[in-house]
C-alpha positions as a printed NumPy array, in Angstrom:
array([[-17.349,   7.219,  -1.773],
       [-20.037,   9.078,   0.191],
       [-19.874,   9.259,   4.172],
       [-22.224,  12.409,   4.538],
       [-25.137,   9.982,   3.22 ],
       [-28.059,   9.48 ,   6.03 ],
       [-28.63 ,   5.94 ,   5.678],
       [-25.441,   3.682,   6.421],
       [-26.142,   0.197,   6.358],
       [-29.613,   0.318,   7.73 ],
       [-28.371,   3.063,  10.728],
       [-30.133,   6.469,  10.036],
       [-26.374,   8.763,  10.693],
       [-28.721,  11.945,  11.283],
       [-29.943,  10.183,  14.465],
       [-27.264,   9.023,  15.954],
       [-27.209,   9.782,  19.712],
       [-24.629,  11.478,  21.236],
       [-23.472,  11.24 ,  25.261],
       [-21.608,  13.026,  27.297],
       [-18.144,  11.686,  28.75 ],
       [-19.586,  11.04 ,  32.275],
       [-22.489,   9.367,  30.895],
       [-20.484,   7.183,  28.455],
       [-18.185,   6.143,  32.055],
       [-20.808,   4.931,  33.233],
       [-22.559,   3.197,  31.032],
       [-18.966,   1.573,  30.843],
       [-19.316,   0.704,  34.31 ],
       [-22.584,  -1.011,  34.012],
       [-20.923,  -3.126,  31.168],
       [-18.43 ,  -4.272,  32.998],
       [-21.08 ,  -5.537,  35.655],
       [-22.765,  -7.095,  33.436],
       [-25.556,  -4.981,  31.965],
       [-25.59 ,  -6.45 ,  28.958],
       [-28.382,  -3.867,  27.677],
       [-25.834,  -1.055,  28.205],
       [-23.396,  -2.38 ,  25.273],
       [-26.413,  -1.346,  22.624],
       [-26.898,   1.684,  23.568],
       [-22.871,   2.458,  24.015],
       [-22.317,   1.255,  20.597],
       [-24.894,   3.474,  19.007],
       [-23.477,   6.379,  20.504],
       [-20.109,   6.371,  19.311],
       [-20.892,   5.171,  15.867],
       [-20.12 ,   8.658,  14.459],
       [-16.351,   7.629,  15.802],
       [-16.528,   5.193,  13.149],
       [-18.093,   7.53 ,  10.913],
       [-15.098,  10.227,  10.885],
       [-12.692,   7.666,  10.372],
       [-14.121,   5.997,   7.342],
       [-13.37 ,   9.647,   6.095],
       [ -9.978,   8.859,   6.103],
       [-10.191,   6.126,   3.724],
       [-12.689,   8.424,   1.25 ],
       [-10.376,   8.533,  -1.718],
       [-10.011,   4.349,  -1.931],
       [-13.204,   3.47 ,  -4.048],
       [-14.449,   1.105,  -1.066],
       [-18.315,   0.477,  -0.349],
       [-18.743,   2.735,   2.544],
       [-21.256,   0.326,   3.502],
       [-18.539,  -1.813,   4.06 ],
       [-15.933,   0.152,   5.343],
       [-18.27 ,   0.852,   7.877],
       [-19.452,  -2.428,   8.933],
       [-15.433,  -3.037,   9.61 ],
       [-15.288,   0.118,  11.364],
       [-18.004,  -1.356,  14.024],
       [-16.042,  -4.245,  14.039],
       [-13.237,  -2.163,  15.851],
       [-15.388,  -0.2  ,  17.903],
       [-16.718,  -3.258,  19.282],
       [-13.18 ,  -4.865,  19.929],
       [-12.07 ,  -1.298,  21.809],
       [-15.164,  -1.707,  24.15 ],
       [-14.086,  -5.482,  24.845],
       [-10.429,  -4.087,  25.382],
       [-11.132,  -0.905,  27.156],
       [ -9.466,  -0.501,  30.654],
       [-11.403,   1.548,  32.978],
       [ -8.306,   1.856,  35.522],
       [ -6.877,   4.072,  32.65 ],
       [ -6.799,   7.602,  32.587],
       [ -7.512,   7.71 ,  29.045],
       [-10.752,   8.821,  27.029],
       [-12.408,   5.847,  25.175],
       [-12.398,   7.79 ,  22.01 ],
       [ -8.575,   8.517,  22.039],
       [ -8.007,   4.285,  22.774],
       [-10.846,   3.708,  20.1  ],
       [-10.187,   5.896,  16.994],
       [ -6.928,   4.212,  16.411],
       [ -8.738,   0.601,  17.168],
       [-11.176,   1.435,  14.319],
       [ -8.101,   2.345,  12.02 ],
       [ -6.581,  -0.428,  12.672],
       [ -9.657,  -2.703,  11.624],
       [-10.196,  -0.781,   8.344],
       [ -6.495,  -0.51 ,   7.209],
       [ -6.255,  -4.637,   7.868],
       [ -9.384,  -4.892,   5.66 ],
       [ -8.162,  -3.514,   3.268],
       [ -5.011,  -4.94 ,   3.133],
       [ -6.627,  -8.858,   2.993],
       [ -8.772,  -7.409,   0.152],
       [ -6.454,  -5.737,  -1.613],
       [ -6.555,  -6.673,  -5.505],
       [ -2.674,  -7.115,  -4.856],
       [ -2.354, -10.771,  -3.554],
       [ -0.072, -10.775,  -0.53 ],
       [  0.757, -14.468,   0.865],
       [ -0.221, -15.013,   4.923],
       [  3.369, -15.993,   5.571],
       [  4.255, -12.062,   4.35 ],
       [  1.34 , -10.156,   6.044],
       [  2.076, -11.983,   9.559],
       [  5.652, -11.009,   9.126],
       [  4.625,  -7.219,   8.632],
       [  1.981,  -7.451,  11.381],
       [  4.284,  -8.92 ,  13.812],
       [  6.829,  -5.946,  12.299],
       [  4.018,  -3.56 ,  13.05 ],
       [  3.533,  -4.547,  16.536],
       [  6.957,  -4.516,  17.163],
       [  7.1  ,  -1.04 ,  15.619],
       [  4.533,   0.184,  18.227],
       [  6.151,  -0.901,  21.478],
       [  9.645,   0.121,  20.866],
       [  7.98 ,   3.608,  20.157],
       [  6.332,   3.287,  23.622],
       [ 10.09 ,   2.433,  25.268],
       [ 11.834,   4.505,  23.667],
       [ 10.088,   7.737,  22.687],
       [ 11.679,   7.842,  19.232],
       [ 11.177,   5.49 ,  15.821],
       [ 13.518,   2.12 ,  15.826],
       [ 15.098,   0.906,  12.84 ],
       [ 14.466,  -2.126,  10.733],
       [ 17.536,  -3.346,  12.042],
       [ 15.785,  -3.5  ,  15.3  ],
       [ 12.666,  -4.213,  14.388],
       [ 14.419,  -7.248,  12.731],
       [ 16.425,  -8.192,  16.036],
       [ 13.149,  -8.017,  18.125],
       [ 11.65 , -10.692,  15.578],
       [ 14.94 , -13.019,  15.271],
       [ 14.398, -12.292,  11.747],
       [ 17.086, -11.42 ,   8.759],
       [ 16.384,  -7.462,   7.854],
       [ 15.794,  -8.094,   4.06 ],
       [ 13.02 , -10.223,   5.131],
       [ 11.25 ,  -7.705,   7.399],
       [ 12.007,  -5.141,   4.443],
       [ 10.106,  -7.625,   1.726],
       [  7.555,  -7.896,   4.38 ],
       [  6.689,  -4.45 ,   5.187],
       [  6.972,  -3.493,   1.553],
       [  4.398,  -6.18 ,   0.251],
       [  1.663,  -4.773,   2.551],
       [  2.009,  -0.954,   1.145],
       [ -0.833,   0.332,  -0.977],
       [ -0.138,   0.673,  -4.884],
       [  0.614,   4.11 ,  -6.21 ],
       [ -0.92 ,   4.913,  -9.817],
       [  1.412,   6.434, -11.844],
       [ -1.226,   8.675, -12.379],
       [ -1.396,  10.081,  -9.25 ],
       [ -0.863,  13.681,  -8.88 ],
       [  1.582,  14.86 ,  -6.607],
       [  1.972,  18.784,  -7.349],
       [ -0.196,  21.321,  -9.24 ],
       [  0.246,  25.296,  -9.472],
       [ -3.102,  25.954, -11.021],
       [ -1.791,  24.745, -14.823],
       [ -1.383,  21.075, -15.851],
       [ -0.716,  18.917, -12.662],
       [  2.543,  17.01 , -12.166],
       [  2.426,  13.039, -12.229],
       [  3.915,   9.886, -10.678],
       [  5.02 ,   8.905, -13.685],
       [  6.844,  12.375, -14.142],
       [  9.405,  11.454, -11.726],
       [ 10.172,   8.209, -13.233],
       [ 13.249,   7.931, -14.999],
       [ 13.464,   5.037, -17.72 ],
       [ 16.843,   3.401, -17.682],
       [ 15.819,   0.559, -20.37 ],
       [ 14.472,   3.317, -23.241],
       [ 17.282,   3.848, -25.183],
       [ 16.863,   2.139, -28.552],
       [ 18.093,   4.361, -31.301],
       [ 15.725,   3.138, -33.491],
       [ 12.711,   3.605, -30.875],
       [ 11.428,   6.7  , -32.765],
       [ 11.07 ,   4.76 , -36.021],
       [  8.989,   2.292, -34.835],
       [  6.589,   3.801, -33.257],
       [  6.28 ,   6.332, -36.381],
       [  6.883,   9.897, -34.99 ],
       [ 10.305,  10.82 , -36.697],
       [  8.101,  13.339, -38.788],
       [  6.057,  14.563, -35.549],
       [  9.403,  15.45 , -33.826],
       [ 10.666,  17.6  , -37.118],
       [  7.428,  19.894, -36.312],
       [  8.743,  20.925, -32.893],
       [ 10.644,  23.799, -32.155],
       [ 13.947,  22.785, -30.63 ],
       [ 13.325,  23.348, -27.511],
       [ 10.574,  20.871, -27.191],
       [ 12.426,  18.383, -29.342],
       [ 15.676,  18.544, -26.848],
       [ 12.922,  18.161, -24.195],
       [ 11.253,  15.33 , -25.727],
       [ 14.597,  13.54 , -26.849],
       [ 16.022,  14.165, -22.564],
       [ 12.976,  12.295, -21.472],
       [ 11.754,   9.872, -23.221],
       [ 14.762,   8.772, -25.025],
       [ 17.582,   9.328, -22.761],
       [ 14.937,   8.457, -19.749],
       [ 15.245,  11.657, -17.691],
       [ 12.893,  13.169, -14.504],
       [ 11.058,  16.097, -15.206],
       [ 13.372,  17.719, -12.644],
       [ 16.323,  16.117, -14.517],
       [ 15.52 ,  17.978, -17.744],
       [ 14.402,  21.299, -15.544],
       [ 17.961,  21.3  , -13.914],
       [ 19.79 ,  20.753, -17.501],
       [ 17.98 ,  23.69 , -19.605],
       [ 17.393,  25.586, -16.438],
       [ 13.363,  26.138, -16.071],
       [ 11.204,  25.229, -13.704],
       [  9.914,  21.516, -13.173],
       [  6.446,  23.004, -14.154],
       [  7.621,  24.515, -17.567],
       [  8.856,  21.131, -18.497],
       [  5.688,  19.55 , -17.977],
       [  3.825,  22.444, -19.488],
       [  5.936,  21.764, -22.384],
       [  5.946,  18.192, -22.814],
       [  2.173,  18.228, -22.72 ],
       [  2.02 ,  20.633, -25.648],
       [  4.875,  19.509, -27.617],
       [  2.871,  15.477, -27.416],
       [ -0.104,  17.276, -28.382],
       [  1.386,  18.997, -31.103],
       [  3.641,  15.744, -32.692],
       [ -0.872,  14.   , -32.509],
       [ -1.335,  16.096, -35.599],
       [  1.072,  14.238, -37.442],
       [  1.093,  10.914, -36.542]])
């Protein structure tokens, strides 16, 4: 995705005015009075608000176009919100407005059907969440969060967990400047242990190729479905070897399969 481009859905980004806080009070003011005019030209200059949070989302393949278009969305519901009485800066009570917007776009449009019933649950959850934060000072429970709700804890679990984002097991989630460290590297395989697994896929001669080492390492995760760190811990190298290793060893058995 690419938020540095000038033209964003028609709005040239290069242009985009910027006011200073006194100004932006009282064009506020004028709002509120009804100066309709004033909204336009308050909403133009805090689109780059929306613009550095739609950086936040960079790394989710969404049309920026679009992400940005729901970004206005929340800018325009933090103006209608916005309480003047406060002592609070409109971009501190915006930013997490616009955040809000975006990460509720993309959960309705996630490619990972959620039912209604299950995101209202996790939205009420969420809400809940937030103002026992505010009272309290410190994060509640599920268990509370549940009691708030009059609703059983599993359910509130199920809830919550159905809105998260999907992790690839690709993902990388270490790398020392050698082959990275995967999701999937962490994943131990508790159903993987057929005996006759290595026949039928056809690499019993591939593993008589490898040195022992990479066969025990081979054999420890893939057919007595060990972590990387499991397999580090029992031959005593690093996590980092055993990848290292792995890789070579599967690129190694290629030749001869």
């Amino acid at each position: 995705m690419i938020v540095n481009k000038v033209e964003i859905c028609g709005v040239n980004t290069a242009k985009l005015p910027v006011l200073k806080e006194r100004e932006m009070k009282e064009l506020l003011v004028r709002m509120k009075n009804g100066e309709e005019e004033c909204r336009e030209i308050f909403i133009k200059s805090n689109l780059r608000l929306v613009l550095s949070v739609i950086q936040r989302f960079n790394n989710r393949g969404e049309n920026v176009d679009d992400l940005f278009q729901v970004g206005c969305i929340g800018l325009m519901k933090a103006i209608d919100n916005f309480d003047l009485t406060q002592n609070v800066k409109f971009s501190t009570y915006a930013v997490p407005m616009i955040i809000g917007e975006i990460r509720r776009y993309l959960r309705d449009n996630n490619s990972i059907r959620v039912s209604r019933s299950l995101r209202d649950i996790a939205y009420r959850a969420l809400v809940v969440r937030d103002k026992l934060v505010n009272d309290n000072n410190k994060e509640p429970t599920i268990s509370q969060i549940a009691k708030e709700l009059n609703l059983p804890r599993e359910e509130v679990v199920f809830a919550l967990d159905a809105i998260q984002d999907p992790v690839s097991l690709f993902e990388p989630i270490y790398h020392d400047g050698g082959d990275a460290i995967y999701v999937m590297d962490q994943i131990s395989d508790t159903k993987n242990q057929d005996d006759s697994w290595l026949e039928n896929i056809s690499i019993k001669e591939g593993m008589k190729k490898l040195n022992p080492r990479e066969k025990l390492i081979l054999t420890l995760r893939f057919f007595n479905g060990r972590t990387q760190m499991e397999v580090a811990e029992e031959i005593g190298i690093s996590q980092a070897q055993v990848s290292r290793l792995e890789k070579t060893a599967l690129r190694h058995m290629k030749k001869y399969i």
